[in-house]
Phi, psi and omega in degrees: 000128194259132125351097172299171175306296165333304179294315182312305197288319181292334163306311157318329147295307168311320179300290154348263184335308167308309155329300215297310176309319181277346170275331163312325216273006198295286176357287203295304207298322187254009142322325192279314177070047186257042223277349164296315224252302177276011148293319162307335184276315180292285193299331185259002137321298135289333181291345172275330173327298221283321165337310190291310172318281213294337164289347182273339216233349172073012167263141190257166172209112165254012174256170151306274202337318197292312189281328195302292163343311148315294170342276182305323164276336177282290196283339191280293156291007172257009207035288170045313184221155187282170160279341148338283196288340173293314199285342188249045132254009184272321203264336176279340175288307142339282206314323185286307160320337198257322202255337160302263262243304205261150179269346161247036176248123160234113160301228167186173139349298185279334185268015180231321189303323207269007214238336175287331165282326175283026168254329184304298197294315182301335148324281185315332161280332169292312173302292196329272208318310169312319195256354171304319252230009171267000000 
């Protein structure tokens, strides 16, 4: 279904928006030390940023894979994002999956704390790059 202009952009706000409300939710999970729940949180945090980006660029996706995989050939390799920032939304989706899915992953502390300020700064680049381009 193609998207008048007017719907695309509040679907992009709305996606935007959505990110930012679910990285609120980091905080309460690793005070809590909740730390499965807050690898989930952390990855659909970006995954909706970046959802939003590539709807704003008109490109689709229906998988995860599918958006990490966009992701990297439209931003990554066109540099717009490092390969840094490609491999550690690549690394927060394994993370989620692994804190989902397997019954001998127990996160911790040490896998999650360092990952909340670059998911923050990666949002926030992402929203900049949205309201440049609008």
């Amino acid at each position: 279904m193609r998207l008048k202009d007017e719907e695309r952009k509040a679907v992009v706000q709305y996606r935007i928006e959505k990110a930012k409300n679910i990285f609120s939710e980091i905080a309460l999970l690793t005070d809590n030390k909740l730390w499965q729940t807050a690898a989930n949180r952390l990855y659909y945090a970006c995954f909706n940023a970046v959802s939003a980006l590539l709807l704003q660029n008109g490109i689709e996706a229906k998988t995860h894979q599918g958006v990490i995989n966009q992701m990297g050939l439209n931003f990554v390799r066109t540099d717009i994002f490092s390969q840094k920032e490609g491999i550690f939304f690549r690394h927060l989706f394994e993370l989620r999956q692994d804190g989902d899915y397997s019954d001998w992953v127990m996160l911790t502390e040490d896998n999650i704390i360092p990952l909340v300020e670059p998911a923050k700064n990666f949002i926030d680049k992402i929203e900049q790059i949205i309201l440049k381009h609008e």
